[in-house]
C-alpha positions, 0 to 999 in steps of 0.5 A: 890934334887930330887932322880930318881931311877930306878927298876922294873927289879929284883933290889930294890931301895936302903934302904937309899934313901927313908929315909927321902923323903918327897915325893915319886912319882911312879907308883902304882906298885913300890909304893907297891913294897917298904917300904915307910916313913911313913909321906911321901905324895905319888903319883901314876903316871897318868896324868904327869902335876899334879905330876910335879906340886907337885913335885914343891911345893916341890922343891920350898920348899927345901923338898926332893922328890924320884921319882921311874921308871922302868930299867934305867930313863935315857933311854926312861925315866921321866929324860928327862921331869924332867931335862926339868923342873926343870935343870939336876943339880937338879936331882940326878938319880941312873939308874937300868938295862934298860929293853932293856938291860934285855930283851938282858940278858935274850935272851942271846944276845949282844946288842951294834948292835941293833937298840932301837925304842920306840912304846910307845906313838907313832906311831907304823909305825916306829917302824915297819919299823925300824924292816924291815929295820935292823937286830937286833931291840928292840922295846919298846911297847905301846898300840897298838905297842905290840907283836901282831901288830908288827908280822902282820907287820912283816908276809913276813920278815924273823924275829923272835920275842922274846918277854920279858913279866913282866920283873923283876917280879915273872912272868917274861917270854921270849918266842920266836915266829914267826911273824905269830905266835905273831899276833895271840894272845892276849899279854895283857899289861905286855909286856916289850919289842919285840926284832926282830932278823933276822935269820941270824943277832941274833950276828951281826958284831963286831962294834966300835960303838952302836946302828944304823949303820954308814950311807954309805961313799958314795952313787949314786953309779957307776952301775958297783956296780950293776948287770943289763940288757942291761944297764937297770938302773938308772945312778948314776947321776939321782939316786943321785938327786932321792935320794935327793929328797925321803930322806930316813931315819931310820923309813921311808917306801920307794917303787921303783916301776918299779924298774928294777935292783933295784939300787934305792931300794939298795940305799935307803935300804943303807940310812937306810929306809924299802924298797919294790921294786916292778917289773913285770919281773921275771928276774928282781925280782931275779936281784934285789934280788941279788944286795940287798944281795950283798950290804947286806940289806933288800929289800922286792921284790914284783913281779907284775905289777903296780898299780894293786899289790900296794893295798897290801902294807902298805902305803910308805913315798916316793915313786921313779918311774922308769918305764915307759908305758902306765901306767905311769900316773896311776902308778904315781896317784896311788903312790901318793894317797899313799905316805905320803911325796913325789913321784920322777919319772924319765922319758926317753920319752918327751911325757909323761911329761905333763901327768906325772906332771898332775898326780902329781899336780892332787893329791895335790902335790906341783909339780917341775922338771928338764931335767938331761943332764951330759957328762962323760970322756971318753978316746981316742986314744992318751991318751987323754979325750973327753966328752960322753954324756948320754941321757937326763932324766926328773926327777920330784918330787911331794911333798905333802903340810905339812897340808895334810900329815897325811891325806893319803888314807889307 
């Protein structure tokens, strides 16, 4: 067998399972921090592969062989790479308190509400956006995904960061800053985990049910669920193949561009990704606002005109389009040399099309489409039912070609 025990965050191994271990296998850390049998091989934890190597001299061997983590092995843990070599049914784990749930402990809070992301060995992007787009997120750091990085993300979001330092130690620390604050200053390597709260989400809602939140029991919703101007929206039946189309998913960046009253937004922010909505008008930067807090989520607004503010933003994966203008194939150029996955644009005007698709095409994406006629009942007098026909839109879709969407201008 092999003997995971988790420690490192105030609980030592139990005595008996190092007696009689042939090898023993951690990091150097928890190597120091027990009583090790004196004929035991050690290994300090580096590269992996060798250690799995050894580790399978041993267990070929029938020798008994520890390995020592942090918190609990299980969760952001060397279980999932020891049960993929060597089969769950050889493992034998003994979990200590994760530091997510210490990190919680410390700060006082409930975490059966809180999203858990790791940053370590990742990318840091989706880390952030998992902590624009929700609440109560806690982030498991990593080089360049620490403390500092995650507040310069984090600047324009009303958030606070409780960063847990050393957990388990005799150095051991909790402080809360703000975003602004975190980002100024050199956090070093002991940094255990960031929790991002929002002002207003450090309790959260009684739930049935752990970590992310269920996603919506509906979506392309009637736009009487929204408040906008002169019927100035994107109809339920676009938004539903828009949405589609973007895909938006925990740990995604999404722009509405033109975004009007911001239906698209609301949506996406609803399927769980970080949304910037981008609008020039300032009645409808504050309609977009409402509806975002009406449906209850978090939707950055940003008020100017397209392309000119969209240089200021961080680099999205999909990208919908709803104005129109002049502008239109610049906006579109300038979106697509951004979005990592894909650009949607919804166009009322025939003329601007071709233009429109050339923009899309000119950027390197993959480029399809389709004119959107659908006729809604409508009552008549006499208790009966004709059809209402909305006006045609054309809704187009870049996508951009797998090989090159890691090689985004940023």
């Amino acid at each position: 067998m092999i003997t995971v025990v988790g420690t490192g965050t105030g609980a030592p191994p139990p005595e008996d399972v190092l007696t009689g271990a042939a090898l023993v296998v951690g990091g150097q850390r928890h190597l120091d921090a027990v009583p090790l049998p004196e004929r035991a091989e050690r290994i300090a934890l580096g590269p992996l592969a060798p250690a799995l190597d050894t580790i399978a001299e041993y267990v070929a061997e029938e020798r008994p062989v520890v390995v020592l983590a942090s918190g609990d092995p299980g969760f952001f843990g060397i279980v999932r790479v020891l049960a993929e070599r060597f089969g769950p049914e050889l493992l034998a784990v003994r979990p200590g308190v994760s530091s997510v749930a210490a990190a919680f402990a410390r700060a006082g809070l409930p975490w059966d509400d809180a999203v858990v992301v790791s940053a370590h060995g990742r990318d840091a992007r989706t880390a952030v956006n998992v902590c624009r787009a929700y609440p109560k997120v806690a982030v498991l750091t990593g080089p360049g995904a620490g403390p500092a990085e995650l507040g310069a993300a984090l600047r324009s979001y009303d958030r606070v960061l409780i960063v847990a330092t050393s957990l388990g130690s005799s150095e051991e620390r909790l402080e809360r800053v703000t975003p602004a604050q975190a980002a100024a200053r050199d956090w070093g390597t002991a940094v255990s985990v960031v929790i991002s709260v929002a002002e207003q989400g450090a309790l959260g809602p009684v739930r049935a049910h752990a970590g992310l939140p269920l996603p919506p029991a509906g979506w392309a919703l009637d736009e009487a669920e929204f408040a906008h101007r002169d019927s100035m929206i994107t109809k339920f039946e676009v938004r539903a193949l828009a949405l589609a189309r973007l895909g938006p998913r925990p740990g995604d960046s999404v722009w509405d561009v033109g975004a009007g009253s911001g239906s698209v937004a609301v949506e996406c922010a609803r399927l769980g990704a970080a949304v910037t909505a981008v609008e020039k008008t300032p009645d409808g930067v504050e309609r977009i606002r409402a509806n975002a807090v009406a449906h209850g989520v978090d939707v950055r607004v940003v008020h100017g005109a397209a392309p000119t503010v969209l240089s200021d933003l961080d680099d999205p994966d999909a990208v919908f389009v709803g104005g129109g203008g002049r502008e239109l194939p610049a906006v579109i150029a300038a979106c697509a040399r951004r979005a990592r996955r894909t650009v949607v644009v919804a166009l009322a005007a025939l003329d601007r099309v071709p233009a429109a698709r050339e923009a899309l095409t000119g950027a390197g994406f993959t480029c399809d489409g389709v004119l959107l006629q659908s006729s809604r009942l409508a009552p008549l007098p006499g208790e009966v039912t004709r059809l209402a026909a909305a006006n045609p839109v054309f809704l187009l879709w870049g996508v951009r070609p797998p090989a090159h969407s890691e090689g985004v201008a940023q």
